[in-house]
N, C-alpha and C positions, 0 to 999 in steps of 0.2 A: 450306189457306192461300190466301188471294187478294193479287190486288195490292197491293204497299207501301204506294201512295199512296191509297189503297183504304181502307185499317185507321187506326182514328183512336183517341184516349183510351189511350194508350199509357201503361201503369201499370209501376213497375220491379217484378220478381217475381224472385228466385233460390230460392229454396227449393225444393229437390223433393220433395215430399211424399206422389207416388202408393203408394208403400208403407204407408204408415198409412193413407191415406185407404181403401186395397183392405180392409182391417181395420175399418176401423170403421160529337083523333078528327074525328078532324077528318075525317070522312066520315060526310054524313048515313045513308048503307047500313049505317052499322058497328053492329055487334052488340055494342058493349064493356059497354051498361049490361045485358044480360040476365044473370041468374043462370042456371045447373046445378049448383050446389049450395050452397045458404042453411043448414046445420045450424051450422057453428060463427060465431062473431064475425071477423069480417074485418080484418085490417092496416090501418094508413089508408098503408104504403108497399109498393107492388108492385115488389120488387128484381129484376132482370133480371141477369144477366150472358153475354156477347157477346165476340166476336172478332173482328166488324166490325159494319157498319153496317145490312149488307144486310136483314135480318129487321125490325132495328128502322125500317128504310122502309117496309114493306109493314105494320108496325105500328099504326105512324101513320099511316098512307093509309087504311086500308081499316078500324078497329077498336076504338083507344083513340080517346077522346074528349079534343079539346084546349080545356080552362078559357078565363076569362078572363085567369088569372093567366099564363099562358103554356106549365103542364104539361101534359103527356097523363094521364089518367085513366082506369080500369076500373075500373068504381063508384065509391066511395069513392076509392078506393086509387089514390094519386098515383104515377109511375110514374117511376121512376129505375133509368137504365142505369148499369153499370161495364163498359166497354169496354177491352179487351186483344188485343194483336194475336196471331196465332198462334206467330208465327216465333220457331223455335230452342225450343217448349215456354213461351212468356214466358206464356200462357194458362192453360194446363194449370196451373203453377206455384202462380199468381193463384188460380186456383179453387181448388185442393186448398188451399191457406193459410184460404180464407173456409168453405169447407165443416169441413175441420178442427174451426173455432171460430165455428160453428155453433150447437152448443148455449150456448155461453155468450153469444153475441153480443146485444147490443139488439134490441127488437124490430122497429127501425125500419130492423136493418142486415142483418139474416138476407137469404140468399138464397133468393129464393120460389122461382125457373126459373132455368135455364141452358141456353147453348145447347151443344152437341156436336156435332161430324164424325165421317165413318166413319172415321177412323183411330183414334180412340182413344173411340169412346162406350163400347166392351165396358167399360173401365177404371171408368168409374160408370155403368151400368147396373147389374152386377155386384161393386158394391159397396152399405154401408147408406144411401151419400150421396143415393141417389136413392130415391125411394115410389114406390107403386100408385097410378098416375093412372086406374082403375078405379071405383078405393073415393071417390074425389073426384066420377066421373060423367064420366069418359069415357072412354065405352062402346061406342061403332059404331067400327067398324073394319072394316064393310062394303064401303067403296067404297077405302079405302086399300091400297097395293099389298105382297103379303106380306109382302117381306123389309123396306118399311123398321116393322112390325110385330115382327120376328123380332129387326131388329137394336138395337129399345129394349126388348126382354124379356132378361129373368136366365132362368138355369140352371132356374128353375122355371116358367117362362113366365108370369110377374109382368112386366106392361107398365109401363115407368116412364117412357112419354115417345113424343111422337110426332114426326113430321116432318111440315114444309110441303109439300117439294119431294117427286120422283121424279126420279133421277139417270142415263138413262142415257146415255151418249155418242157421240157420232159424229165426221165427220172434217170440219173444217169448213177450204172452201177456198175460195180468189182466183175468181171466177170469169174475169174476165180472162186471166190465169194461166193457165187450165185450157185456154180458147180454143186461147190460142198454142201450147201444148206438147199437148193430145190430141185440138185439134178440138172438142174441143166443151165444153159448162157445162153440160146438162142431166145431172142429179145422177144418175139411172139409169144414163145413159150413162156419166157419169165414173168411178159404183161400178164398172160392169164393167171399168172399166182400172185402179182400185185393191182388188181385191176380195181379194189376196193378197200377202203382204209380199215374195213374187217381186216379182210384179208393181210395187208400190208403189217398191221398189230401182228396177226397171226405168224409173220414170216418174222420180226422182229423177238418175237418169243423166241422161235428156232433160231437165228440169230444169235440169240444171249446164251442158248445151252450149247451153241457150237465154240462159244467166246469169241463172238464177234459183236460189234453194234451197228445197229440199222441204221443212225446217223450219224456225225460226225459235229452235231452242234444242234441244242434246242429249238435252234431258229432256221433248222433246216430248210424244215415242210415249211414255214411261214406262208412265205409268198402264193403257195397253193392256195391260202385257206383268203391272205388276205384281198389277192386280186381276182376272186371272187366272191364281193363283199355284195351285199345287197344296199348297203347305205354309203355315203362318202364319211368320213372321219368327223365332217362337221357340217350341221344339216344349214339349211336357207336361213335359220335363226341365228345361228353362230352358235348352237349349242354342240360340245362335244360327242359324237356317238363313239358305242364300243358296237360296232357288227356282231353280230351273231356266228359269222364265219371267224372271225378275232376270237371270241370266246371259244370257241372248236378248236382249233388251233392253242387256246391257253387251257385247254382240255386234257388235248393231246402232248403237250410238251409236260406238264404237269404228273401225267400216265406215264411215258418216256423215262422222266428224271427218277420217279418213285422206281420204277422195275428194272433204272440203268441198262435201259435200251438204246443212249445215246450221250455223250459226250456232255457236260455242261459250261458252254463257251458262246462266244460269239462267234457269230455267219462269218467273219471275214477274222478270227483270229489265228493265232500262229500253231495251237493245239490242233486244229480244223486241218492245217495247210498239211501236216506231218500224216495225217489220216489218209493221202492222197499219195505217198510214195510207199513203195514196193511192201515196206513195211507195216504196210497201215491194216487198220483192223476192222476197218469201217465199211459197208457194202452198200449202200445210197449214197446218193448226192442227185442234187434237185437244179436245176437251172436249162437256158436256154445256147444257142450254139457259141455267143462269147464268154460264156460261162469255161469249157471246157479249151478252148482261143486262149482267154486273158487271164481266169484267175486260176486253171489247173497245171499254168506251165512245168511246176516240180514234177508233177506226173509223166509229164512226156517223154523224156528220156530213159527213167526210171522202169516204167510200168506200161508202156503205152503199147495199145493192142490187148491189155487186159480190161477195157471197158466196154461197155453194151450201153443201148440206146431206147428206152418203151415211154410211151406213153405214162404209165405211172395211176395212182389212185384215182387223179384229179385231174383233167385240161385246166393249163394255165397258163399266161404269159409272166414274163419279169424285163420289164426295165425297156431298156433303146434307147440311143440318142438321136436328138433330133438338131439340125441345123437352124438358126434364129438367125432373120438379121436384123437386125438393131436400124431402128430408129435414127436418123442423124447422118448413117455409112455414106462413106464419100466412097467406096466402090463398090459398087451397085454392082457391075459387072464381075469384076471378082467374083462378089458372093450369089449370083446369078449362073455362073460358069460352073462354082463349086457344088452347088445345089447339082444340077441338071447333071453333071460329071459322075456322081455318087448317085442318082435316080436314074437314069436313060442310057450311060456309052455303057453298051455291054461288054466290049472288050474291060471296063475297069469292074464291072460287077463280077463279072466270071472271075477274074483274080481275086478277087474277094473269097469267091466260094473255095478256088481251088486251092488257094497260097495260104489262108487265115480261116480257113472253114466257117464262114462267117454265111448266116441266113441271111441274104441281101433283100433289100425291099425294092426288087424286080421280079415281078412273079415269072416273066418269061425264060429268065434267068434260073431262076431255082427251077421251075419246068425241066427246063432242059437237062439239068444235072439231076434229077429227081428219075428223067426216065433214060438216062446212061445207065447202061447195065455195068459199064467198064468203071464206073465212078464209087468209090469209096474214100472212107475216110480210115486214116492208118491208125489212129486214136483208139478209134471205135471198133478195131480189128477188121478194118475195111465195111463195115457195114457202110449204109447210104444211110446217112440219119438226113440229108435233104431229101429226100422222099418222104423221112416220118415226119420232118417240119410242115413238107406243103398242107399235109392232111392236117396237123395239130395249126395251122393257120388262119384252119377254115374257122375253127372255134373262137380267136378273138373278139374280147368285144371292149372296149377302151370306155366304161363308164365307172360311174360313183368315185370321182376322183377330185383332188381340190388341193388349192394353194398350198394345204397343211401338210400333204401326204408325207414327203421326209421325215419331217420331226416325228408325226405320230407315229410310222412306221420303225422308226429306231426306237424311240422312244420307250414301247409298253413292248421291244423285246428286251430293252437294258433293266428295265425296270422288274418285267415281269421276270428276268434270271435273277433278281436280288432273293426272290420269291422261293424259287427252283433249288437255290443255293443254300435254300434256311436261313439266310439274313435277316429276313423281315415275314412278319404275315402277310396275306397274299391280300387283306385288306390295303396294307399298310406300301406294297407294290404299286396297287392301283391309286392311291390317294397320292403317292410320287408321282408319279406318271400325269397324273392329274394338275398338279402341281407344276412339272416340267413344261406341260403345256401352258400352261396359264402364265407362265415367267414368260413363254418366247412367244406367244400370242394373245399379249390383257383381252385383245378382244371376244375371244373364243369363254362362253360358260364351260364349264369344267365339271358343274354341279351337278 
């Protein structure tokens, strides 16, 4: 999920349907008009559907070609988005409704591609809703990075879809900030006084007596703790787990809120966003390179160049979209061209890296900007955070994941702030959450 203000073409969706669905150019560089695969007749509409905006920019920057009529185009095929925001599953919902009815739909309304998150791609990868984007002609998966390979292949290692990006994340802070309270902003330096959640307590203490907070919202560090879970959210039996890395994480927000070391809000609210311009008082934030892209834009103009880059307590990744194509697409091509476009032409990855400072999922690509001495990022005060990407890269490992992951993951942080906030007992948190689940999946034990 990205920012609120972020997410646009908000569609109403209730219906939950992932259980049936489990069953059943404006750039002359752009590559939009080439074929990789002419055997069948083509759409003349290349249906897209999305969760935000973000893809559909580097779309049309770098790839689809824009008419005189005012559309984007790949080949023929004129190019229309359905846009749905994440939150609460309003996406998920959206999609499983149009794939459902798939087969019966117009030819003009079928969904060609869709885009997906790690929290729930396993859910259609591993369903019939998505195809062999193989058998269409896209084929190298040489320079792309294993797991996000691993995490759009099914159970039989049928590929159904690629990703743009490579996700992994680090600890992104104030440099100012960092000055006043450890002496210093050079990102080596800083890592070795945040290099351990000791440690990082430790610095959030100093923090509090210089009146600043270490984060910017209880559900900061989450992603640290969660996507390096030992278990998935719900085991082979359908019973609900709380990981052990969850509970660490409801440890440390819980420490956090008692010693007001950090904000109490949500990851993506408007309290959070104001901690990121000039005025802010906040010295952490946690994400990976579309982290600081997509949802830090108030910062840019404001503050930018007052940020540093480290590694952080934890190696972790967060999030990436991946491309899907659906089941049914009458342009095979299309979504064959578009895959391979965003994986293989270096000319559109490098704009990626240099235009949108985006970790692209071409290693040869971040290679190369990783060992440019002359490459920085202006955000970052010119640092080279693709250099610290390639290394924090090596660390992914895309397991213990499952259908549920969205809901649960929002879920026991909404829940577990009711807690934070003194609303409820921290019993009475968990037995919501519990609850939550069990409304938006009967099938999952809870108990």
């Amino acid at each position: 999920m990205r920012m609120k203000k972020l997410m646009s073409g908000v569609l109403a969706a209730t219906m939950v349907l992932s259980m049936a669905l489990t069953g059943c150019g404006g750039n002359e560089e752009s590559s939009g008009g080439k074929s990789t695969n002419a055997k069948k007749e083509e759409g003349k509409v290349f249906h897209i559907m999305a969760f935000n905006e973000e893809f559909k920019g580097f779309f049309e920057s770098y790839f689809a070609k824009k008419h005189d009529d005012g559309n984007y185009y790949v080949g023929d095929a004129k190019v229309v988005w359905t846009i749905v925001p994440n939150e609460g599953g309003a996406y998920q919902d959206a999609l499983d409704r149009a794939l459902l009815n798939q087969e019966d739909a117009a030819a003009d309304e079928k969904v060609d591609m869709f885009l997906a998150e790690a929290d729930y791609i396993a859910k259609y990868v591993k369903s019939d809703a998505t195809t062999d984007v193989q058998k269409m002609g896209v084929t190298d998966f040489s320079n792309a990075y294993k797991y996000t390979v691993e995490a759009a292949s099914d159970d039989n290692g049928v590929v159904k879809g690629t990703s743009f990006q490579c996700c992994p994340a680090g600890l992104i802070y104030r440099r100012s900030i960092a000055k006043d309270v450890l002496g210093t902003d050079d990102p080596d330096e800083v890592q070795s006084k945040l290099d351990s959640w000791d440690k990082f307590d430790d610095v959030a203490e100093k923090c509090k007596k210089k009146g600043y907070y270490m984060t910017a919202s209880d559900g900061e560090t989450y992603r640290t703790f969660s996507n390096n879970k030992e278990s998935a959210w719900v085991d082979e039996d359908n019973n609900l787990v709380i990981d052990s890395a969850i509970q660490s994480w409801m440890d440390q927000a819980e420490t956090y809120a008692k010693n007001e070391y950090t904000i109490l809000g949500d990851v993506w609210g408007e309290e959070k966003e104001q901690q990121m311009l000039d005025t802010g008082k906040t010295m952490c934030f946690f994400g990976p390179a579309w982290y600081y892209n997509f949802c830090m834009g108030n910062a840019m103009d404001t503050c930018k160049g007052d940020w540093g880059l480290c590694q952080g307590p934890q190696s972790f990744f967060w999030g990436g979209t991946w491309l899907l194509a659906a089941t049914g697409t009458d342009n095979e091509k299309a979504v064959a061209d578009t895959m391979n476009a965003f994986l293989n032409d270096e000319k559109i990855c490098s704009k990626l890296v240099e235009k949108n400072q985006q970790f692209v999922n071409n290693q040869k690509v971040n290679e190369k900007f990783a060992s440019d001495p002359d490459y920085g990022n202006e955000f970052l005060g010119g640092q080279n955070d693709t250099a610290l990407f390639v290394e924090l890269a090596k660390d992914i490992k895309f397991q213990n994941t499952s259908k549920y992951d969205q809901l649960c993951n929002e879920g026991i942080q909404q829940y577990y702030r009711e807690y934070l906030k003194g609303e409820v007992t921290k019993e009475q948190a968990l037995d919501n959450f519990r609850k939550y689940i069990k409304e938006k999946y009967p099938n999952v034990n809870v108990e």
